[in-house]
N, C-alpha and C positions, 0 to 999 in steps of 0.2 A: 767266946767273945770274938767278934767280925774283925779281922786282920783292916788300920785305919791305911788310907794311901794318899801319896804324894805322889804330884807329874813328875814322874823324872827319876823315882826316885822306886826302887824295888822294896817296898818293906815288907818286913819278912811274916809268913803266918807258921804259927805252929802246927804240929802235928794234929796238936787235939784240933783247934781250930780249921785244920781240913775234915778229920774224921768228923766234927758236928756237920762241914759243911755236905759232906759227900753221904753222910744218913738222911739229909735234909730231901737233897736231889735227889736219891733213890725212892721214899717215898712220892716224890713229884714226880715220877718218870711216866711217862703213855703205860709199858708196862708188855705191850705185844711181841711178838717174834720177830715184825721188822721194825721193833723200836720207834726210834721217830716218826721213821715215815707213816707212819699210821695215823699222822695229824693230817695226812694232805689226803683230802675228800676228793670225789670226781666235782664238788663244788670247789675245790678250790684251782681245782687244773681250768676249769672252764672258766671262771675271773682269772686266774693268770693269764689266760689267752688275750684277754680285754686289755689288756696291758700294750699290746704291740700296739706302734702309732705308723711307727717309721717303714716298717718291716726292714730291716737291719740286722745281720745277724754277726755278731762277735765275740772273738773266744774270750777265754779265761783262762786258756792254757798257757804258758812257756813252753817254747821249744825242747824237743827233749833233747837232753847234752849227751853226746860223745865221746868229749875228752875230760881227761883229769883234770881236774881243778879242787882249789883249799877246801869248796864244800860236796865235791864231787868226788872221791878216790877210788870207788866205783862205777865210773861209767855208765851207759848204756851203750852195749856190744850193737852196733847193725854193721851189716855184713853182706853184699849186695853178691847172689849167688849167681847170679845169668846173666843174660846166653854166655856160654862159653866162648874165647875169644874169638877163633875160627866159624863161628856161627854170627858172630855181630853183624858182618857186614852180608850175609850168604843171603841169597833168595828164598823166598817163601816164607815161612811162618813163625817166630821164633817168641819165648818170651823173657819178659828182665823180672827178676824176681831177688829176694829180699830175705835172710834171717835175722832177727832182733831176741834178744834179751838185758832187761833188769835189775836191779835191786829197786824194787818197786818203793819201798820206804825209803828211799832215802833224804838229801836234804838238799835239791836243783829240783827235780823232777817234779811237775804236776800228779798228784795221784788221790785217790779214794782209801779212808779208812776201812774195811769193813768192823765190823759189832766183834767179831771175834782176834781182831786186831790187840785188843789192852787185855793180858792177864793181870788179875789184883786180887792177892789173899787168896790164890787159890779157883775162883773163876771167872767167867764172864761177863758179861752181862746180862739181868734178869739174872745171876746165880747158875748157870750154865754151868760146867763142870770143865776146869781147863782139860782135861782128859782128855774131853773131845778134839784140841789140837793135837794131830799127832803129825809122828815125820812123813804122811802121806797127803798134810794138808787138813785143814777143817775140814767138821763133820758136822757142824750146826754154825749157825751165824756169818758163814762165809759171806765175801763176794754177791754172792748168787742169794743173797737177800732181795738187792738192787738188780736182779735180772730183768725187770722191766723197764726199767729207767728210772729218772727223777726226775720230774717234771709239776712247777710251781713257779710262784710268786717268787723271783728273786730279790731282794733289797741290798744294794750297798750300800756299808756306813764308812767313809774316805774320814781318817784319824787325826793324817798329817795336814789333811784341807782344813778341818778343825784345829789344828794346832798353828797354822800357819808355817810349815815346815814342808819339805821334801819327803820326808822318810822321820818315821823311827827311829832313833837310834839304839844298835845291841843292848840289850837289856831293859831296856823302856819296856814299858806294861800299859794296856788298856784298859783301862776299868769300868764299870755300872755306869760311872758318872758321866763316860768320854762318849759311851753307847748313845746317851740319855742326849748327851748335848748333841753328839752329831745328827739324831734323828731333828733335833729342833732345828740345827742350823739349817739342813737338808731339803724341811718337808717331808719328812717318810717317818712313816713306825713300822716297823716288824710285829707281825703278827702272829696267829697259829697257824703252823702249814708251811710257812714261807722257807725259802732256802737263804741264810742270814751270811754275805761275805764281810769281811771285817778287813780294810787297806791298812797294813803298819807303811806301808815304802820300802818292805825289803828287796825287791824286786827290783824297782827304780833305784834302790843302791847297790845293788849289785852290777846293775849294769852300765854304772855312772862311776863304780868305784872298785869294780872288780870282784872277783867270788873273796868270798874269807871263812873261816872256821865257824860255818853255821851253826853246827851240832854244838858249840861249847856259847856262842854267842848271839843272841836273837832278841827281837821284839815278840813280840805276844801279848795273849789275855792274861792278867794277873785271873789266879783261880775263884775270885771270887765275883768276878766278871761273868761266871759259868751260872748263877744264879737270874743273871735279867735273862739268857737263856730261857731258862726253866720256867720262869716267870710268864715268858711272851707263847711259849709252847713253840719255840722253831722247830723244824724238821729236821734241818743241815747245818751244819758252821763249817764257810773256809776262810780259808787266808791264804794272802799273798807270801808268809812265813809259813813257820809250823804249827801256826796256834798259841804252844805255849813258847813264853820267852822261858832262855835260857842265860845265865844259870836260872837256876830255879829259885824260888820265893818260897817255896814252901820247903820245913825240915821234915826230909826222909821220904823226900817223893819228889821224884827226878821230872815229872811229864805228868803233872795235876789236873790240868786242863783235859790233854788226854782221857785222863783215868775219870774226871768229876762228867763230862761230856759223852763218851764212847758207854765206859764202863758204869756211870750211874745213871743216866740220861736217856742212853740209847741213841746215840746223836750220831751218824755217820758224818767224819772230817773230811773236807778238803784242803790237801796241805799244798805249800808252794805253788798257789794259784798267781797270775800275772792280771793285775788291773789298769795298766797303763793305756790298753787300746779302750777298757770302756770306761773308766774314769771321766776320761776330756769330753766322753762324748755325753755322758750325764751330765756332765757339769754345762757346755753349750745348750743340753735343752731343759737343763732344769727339774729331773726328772731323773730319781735315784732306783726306782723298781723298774721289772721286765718280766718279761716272761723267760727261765730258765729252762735248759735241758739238758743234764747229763744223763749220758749214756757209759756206764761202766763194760769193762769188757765180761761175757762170759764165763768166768773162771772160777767154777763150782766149790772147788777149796782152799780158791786164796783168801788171805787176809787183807787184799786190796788189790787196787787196780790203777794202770795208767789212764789216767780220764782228761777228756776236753770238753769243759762246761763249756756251752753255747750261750749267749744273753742275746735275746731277740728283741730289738723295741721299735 
């Protein structure tokens, strides 16, 4: 039986009532090697393009953070390695150059799930064998699924525009019904193919109210929000959060969304994406799709990737 919901209000679904929902979306999955994406046809890259009016182009990323903070305890290290000092100001030829490292998952940072990102029961997605993660890195389903990019139909659906609110607040959930209405209030449906972002305002509260204990406290998709998903055939889901709110709704699974989207889906996530530059500017022309592109980095056996979705309109 389908877990009922309330705005505002986390109710809670059972165990069983994830396991029917997550047997439900496994049979509904595409089914391929690169999962989702294998909704997005060379038909549907060339209508994305038709999308552009403005030619405009604006991220989706947040800055990547530096320093410590409530939801940041790990950093991103950069480390600016040149010219050595005695060479800064010297004649002829020199260059400035740069080392950086990650915790790519964590919960500041823009980044890409890959498919081999959720282990659940033992595998993957598609049934994959967690085996194949080992301490050298993935050996199927990494990263480097998405080595050519992403490229489609993007749709925002803005939550707290619908709600008449700023933001989310921690532990607020979006549901079927929130999807449904914002597409009305909007003008836009998601379709097959499309890259589908989802505004809670964590972004805008963070930055209006300072970092805080993301990992224990968030907005998100309630899990059974993952079904109009499956329903619409998306490619991608991100969010300006993690996707899922936390604490969790569901007993005995920390990150359902995660596990109902990645792991039964095939859905590659974009977590802690930033809507505030394209938001205002949909909202002025009225006009919630674009043409998207992400570009993940290269990295044959990661589990993800630091990414900057582009929105062209």
């Amino acid at each position: 039986m389908r877990a009922h919901h309330q705005r505002g209000r986390p109710l809670r679904q059972s165990h069983d009532e994830f396991t029917a929902l997550y047997r439900q979306l496994r049979h509904a999955s595409v089914g391929g090697a690169r999962g989702a994406l294998d909704t997005i046809t060379p038909e549907h890259v060339r209508a994305a393009a038709r999308e552009v009016r403005l030619g405009l182009t604006v991220t989706m990323a947040a800055a990547v953070e530096t320093a410590r903070a409530a939801d940041n305890p790990q950093p991103a290290a950069h480390t600016p390695t040149g010219p050595p000092e005695d060479e800064e100001h010297a004649h002829g030829l020199h260059f400035a150059t740069d080392r950086f490292g990650m915790n790519v998952h964590g919960d500041a940072d823009s980044h890409l799930d890959a498919l081999c990102h959720v282990v659940y029961d033992g595998t993957l997605y598609g049934g994959v064998p967690a085996t194949t993660v080992t301490p050298e890195g993935a050996t199927a389903l990494s990263v480097e699924v998405a080595r050519d990019g992403i490229v489609g139909r993007g749709v925002l659906l803005d939550i707290p525009r619908l709600r008449g609110v700023p933001w989310l607040e921690p532990g607020d959930h979006v549901t079927a019904e929130d999807l449904l209405a914002a597409e009305a209030a909007q003008d836009v449906r998601a379709g097959e193919g499309d890259l589908l972002f989802v505004r809670v305002g964590h972004r805008r509260r963070r930055i209006e109210k300072g970092p805080w204990d993301a990992a224990h406290s968030r907005a998100g998709l309630h899990p059974t929000a993952v079904e109009f998903l499956a329903e619409r055939r998306v490619a991608v889901l991100g969010g300006d959060g993690n996707n899922d709110t936390a604490p969790t709704v569901t007993d005995g699974v920390d990150f359902p969304v995660h596990v109902l989207a990645i792991h039964a889906l095939g859905l590659h996530l974009l977590d802690y994406l930033q809507f505030e530059d394209l938001a205002p500017l949909c909202e002025r022309e009225g006009r919630w799709s674009f043409l998207c592109v992400i570009a993940p980095l290269r990295l044959p056996r990661a589990t993800g990737s630091p990414v900057n979705p582009i929105a062209v309109l």
